[in-house]
C-alpha positions in Angstrom: -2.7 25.3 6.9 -5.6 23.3 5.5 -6.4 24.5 1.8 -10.5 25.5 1.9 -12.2 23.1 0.3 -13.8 25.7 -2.3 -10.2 26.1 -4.1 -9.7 22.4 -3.7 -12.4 21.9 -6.0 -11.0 25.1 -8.1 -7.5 23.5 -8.1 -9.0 19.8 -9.1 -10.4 21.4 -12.4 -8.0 24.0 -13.1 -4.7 22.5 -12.0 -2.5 21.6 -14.9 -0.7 18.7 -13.3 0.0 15.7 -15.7 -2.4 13.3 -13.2 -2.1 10.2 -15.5 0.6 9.3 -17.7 0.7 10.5 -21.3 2.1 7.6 -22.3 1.6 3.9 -20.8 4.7 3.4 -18.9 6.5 -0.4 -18.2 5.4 -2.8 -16.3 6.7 -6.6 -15.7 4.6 -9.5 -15.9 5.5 -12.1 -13.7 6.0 -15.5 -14.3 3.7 -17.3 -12.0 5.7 -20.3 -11.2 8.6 -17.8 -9.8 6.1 -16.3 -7.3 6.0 -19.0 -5.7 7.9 -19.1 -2.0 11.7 -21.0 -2.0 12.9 -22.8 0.7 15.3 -20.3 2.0 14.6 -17.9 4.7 13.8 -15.2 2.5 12.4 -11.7 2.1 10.7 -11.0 -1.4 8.4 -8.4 -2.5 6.8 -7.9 -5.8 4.8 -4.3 -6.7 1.8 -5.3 -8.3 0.1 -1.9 -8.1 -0.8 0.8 -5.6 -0.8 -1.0 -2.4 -1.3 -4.2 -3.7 2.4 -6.5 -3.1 3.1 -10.0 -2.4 5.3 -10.4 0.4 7.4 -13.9 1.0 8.7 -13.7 4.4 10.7 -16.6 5.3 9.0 -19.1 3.0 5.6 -17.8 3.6 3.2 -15.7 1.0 1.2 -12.7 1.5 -1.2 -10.7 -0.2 -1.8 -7.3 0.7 -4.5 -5.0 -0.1 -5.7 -6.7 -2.8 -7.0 -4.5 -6.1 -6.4 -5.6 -9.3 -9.3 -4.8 -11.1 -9.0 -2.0 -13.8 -11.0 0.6 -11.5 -11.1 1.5 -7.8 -14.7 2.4 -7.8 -18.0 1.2 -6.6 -19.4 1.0 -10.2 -17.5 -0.7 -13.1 -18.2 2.0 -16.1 -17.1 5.2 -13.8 -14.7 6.0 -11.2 -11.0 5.9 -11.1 -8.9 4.0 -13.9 -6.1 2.0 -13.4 -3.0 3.8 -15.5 -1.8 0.5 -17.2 -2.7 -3.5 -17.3 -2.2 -5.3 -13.6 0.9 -7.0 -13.9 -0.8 -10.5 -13.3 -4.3 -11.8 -12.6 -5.6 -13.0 -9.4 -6.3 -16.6 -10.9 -2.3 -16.8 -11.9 -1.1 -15.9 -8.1 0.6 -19.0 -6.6 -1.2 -20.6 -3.2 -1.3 -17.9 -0.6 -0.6 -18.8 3.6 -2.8 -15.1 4.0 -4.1 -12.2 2.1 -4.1 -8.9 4.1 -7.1 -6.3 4.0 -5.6 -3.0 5.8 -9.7 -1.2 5.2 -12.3 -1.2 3.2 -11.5 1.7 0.7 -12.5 0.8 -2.8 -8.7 1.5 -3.5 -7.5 -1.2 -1.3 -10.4 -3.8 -1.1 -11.8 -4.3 -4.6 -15.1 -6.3 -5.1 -14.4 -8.0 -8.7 -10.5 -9.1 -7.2 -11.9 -10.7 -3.8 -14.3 -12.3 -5.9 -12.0 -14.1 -8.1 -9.6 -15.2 -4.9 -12.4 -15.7 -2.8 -12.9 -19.5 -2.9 -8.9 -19.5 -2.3 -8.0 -22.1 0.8 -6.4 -19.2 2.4 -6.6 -17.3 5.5 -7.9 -13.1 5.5 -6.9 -11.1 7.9 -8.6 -7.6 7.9 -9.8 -4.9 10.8 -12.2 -5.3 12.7 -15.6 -4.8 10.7 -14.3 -5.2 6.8 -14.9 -9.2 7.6 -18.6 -8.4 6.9 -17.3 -7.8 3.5 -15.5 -10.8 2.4 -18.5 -12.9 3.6 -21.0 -11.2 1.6 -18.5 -11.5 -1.3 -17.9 -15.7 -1.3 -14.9 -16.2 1.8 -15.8 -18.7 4.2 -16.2 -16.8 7.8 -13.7 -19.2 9.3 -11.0 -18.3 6.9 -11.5 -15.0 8.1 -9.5 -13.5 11.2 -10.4 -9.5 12.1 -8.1 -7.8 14.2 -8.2 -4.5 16.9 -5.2 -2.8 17.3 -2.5 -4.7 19.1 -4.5 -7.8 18.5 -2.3 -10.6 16.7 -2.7 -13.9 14.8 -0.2 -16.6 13.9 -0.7 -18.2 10.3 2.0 -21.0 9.3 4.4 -19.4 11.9 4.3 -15.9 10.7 2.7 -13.4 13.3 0.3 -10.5 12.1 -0.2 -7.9 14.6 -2.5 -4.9 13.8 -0.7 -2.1 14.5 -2.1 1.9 14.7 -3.0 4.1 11.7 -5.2 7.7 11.5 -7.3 7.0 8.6 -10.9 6.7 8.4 -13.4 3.6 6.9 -16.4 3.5 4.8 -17.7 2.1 1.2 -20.7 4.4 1.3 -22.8 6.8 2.9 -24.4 4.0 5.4 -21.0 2.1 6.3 -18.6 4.8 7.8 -19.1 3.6 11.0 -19.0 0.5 10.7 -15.6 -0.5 10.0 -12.2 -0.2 11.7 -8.9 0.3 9.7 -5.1 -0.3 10.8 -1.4 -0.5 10.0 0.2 -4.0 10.2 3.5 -5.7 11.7 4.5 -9.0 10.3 7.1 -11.1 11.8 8.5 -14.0 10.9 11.3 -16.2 12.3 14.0 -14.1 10.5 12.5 -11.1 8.5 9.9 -8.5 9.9 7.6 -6.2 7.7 5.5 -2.9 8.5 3.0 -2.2 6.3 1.2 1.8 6.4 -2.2 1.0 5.3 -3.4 4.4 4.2 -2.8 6.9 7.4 -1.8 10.1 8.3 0.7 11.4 10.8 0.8 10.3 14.2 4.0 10.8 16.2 3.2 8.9 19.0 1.3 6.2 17.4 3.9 5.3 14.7 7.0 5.5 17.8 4.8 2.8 19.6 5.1 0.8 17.7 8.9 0.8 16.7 9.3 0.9 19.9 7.0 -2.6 21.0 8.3 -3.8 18.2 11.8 -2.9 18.4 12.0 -2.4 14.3 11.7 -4.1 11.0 13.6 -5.1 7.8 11.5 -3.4 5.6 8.5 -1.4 5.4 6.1 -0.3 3.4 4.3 3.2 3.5 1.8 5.2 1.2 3.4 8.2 -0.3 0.5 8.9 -2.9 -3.0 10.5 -3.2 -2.3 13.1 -0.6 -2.7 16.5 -0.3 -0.9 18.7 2.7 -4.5 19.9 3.7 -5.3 16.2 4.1 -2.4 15.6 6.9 -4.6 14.2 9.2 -5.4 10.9 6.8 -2.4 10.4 4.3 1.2 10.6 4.5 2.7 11.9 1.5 6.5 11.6 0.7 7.7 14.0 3.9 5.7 12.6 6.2 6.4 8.7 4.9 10.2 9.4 5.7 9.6 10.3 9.0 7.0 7.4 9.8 9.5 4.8 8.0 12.3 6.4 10.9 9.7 5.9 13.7 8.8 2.8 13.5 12.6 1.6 12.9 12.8 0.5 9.7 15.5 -0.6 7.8 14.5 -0.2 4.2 11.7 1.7 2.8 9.4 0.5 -0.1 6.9 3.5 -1.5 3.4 2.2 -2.2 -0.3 3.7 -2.4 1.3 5.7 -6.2 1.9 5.5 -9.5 -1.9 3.6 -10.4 -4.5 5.7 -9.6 -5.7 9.3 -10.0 -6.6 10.1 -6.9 -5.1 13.7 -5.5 -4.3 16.8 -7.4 -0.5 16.0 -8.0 1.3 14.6 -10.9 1.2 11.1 -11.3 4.5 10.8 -10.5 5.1 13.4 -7.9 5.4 11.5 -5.3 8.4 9.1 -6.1 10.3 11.8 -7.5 9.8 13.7 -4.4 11.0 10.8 -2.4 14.0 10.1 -4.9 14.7 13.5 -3.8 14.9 13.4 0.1 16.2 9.8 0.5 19.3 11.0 -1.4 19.8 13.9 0.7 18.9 12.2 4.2 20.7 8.7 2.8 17.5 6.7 3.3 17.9 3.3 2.7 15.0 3.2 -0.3 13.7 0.5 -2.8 11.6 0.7 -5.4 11.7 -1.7 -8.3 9.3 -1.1 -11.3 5.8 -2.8 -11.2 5.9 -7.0 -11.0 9.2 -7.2 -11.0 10.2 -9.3 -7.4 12.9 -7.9 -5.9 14.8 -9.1 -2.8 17.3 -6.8 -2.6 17.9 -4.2 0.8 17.7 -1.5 -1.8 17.4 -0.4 -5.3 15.4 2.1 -7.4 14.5 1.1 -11.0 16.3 3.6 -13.1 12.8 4.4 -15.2 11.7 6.0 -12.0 15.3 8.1 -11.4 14.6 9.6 -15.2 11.4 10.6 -14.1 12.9 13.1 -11.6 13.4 15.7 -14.4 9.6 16.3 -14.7 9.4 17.4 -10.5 8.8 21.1 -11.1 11.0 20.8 -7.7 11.8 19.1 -4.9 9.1 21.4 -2.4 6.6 20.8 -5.0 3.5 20.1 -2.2 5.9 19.8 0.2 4.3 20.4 3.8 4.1 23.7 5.0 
């Protein structure tokens, strides 16, 4: 049942959740140079943030929702504040084959970070609408590639197909109907990669597309900033199990937490909610601390497992 929005706002002043971190909590800072793609056929992913990762995927690089800037906010003296440091600066990221823009929520597509990568000779692939965006920012337009749903590009051999997602679009009062949003499917000659975007549930949507796709090594899916009264538009950690199952994942990497403060739970609600069910459904789960690379099929940084004792409980928020 959808929480009225009158003790939303009651709850958002009142609520005694520990939102941000008392205490700055570690994060790794990459050395550039080992970003950069070996010549294996390898799958590689380093958290730098929210749902900002670079994936290698058989030798190729890609950026996704990039925000490294130290607020996801239209204004640079108000607004949400990063919890820590980024792990690394856009100027130290090795050449990129594409950077991936799932919609244009200041959480996921960040004016002062496009700017700094924007003269980049790399391609940006976005939904249909949030190209407008890049342009006015610095990208060339033919370095930019906006996809529908189901629509698909190739860049140096790795296919990106925009895939379904219930979300919604907008920067500002005068934009929400102007852009689209999506998931996203990456395939290259050996590994695949889902990628959530921000979305809610959709049953049929998500079992699409594992089954067009027929499933992928690894996928990543928002578990943070959600609400259950806001079903319809994010995921939360419940609701991320079951997409990650649906569109036939094998491992599942938690993003969209641990940055921002953006809901009414605890900071770190989510992953110990998560830590929680994969162990008792025997989800295959990994989640390294922030910049650290990791190219394991699993594997939970043991900073996050110590954070479990602060869960009030594992139905804290839990869906009705």
């Amino acid at each position: 049942m959808a929480v009225p929005s009158l003790d939303l706002a009651w709850h958002y002043v009142a609520g005694g959740e520990e939102r941000e971190p008392r205490e700055p909590f570690p994060i790794e800072r990459p050395v550039p140079a080992e970003l950069a793609p070996g010549r294996g056929e390898a799958l590689r992913v380093t958290w730098l943030g929210h749902s900002t990762t670079l994936l290698e995927i058989d030798g190729r690089l890609i950026l996704t929702d990039p925000v490294l800037g130290p607020r996801a906010s239209p204004v640079s003296w108000m607004g949400p504040k990063r919890f820590h440091p980024a792990p690394i600066e856009p100027e130290q990221l090795p050449p990129l084959d594409a950077i991936l823009v799932s919609h244009d929520h200041y959480d996921h597509l960040d004016f002062p970070t496009i700017l700094r990568l924007a003269a980049r000779d790399t391609i940006w692939i976005t939904a249909l609408g949030v190209g407008a965006h890049l342009e006015a920012w610095g990208v060339r337009p033919e370095r930019i590639v906006e996809l529908d749903w189901w629509g698909s590009t190739e860049v140096a051999g790795l296919e990106v197909t925009a895939t379904p997602a219930r979300h919604f679009q907008g920067r500002g009062p005068h934009s929400s109907s102007m852009t689209h949003w999506a998931s996203w499917a990456l395939r290259g000659p050996r590994h695949s990669v889902w990628f959530s975007g921000d979305t809610g549930r959709w049953d049929e949507g998500f079992a699409e597309i594992g089954e067009r796709f027929g499933g992928f090594d690894l996928s990543l899916v928002e578990i943070g900033a959600w609400h259950p009264a806001w079903g319809q538009i994010h995921l939360g950690p419940e609701n991320a199990l079951r997409v990650h199952h649906q569109v036939r994942a094998k491992t599942l990497m938690p993003v969209h937490w641990g940055t921002f403060n953006l809901a009414l739970h605890a900071w770190d609600q989510p992953i110990c909610h998560l830590l929680d069910l994969a162990e008792a459904t025997g989800v295959q789960l990994l989640s390294p601390m922030m910049g650290v690379t990791s190219h394991r099929e699993s594997g939970v940084a043991e900073f996050w497992r110590r954070r479990r004792t602060h869960l009030l409980g594992p139905g804290a928020l839990a869906p009705a």
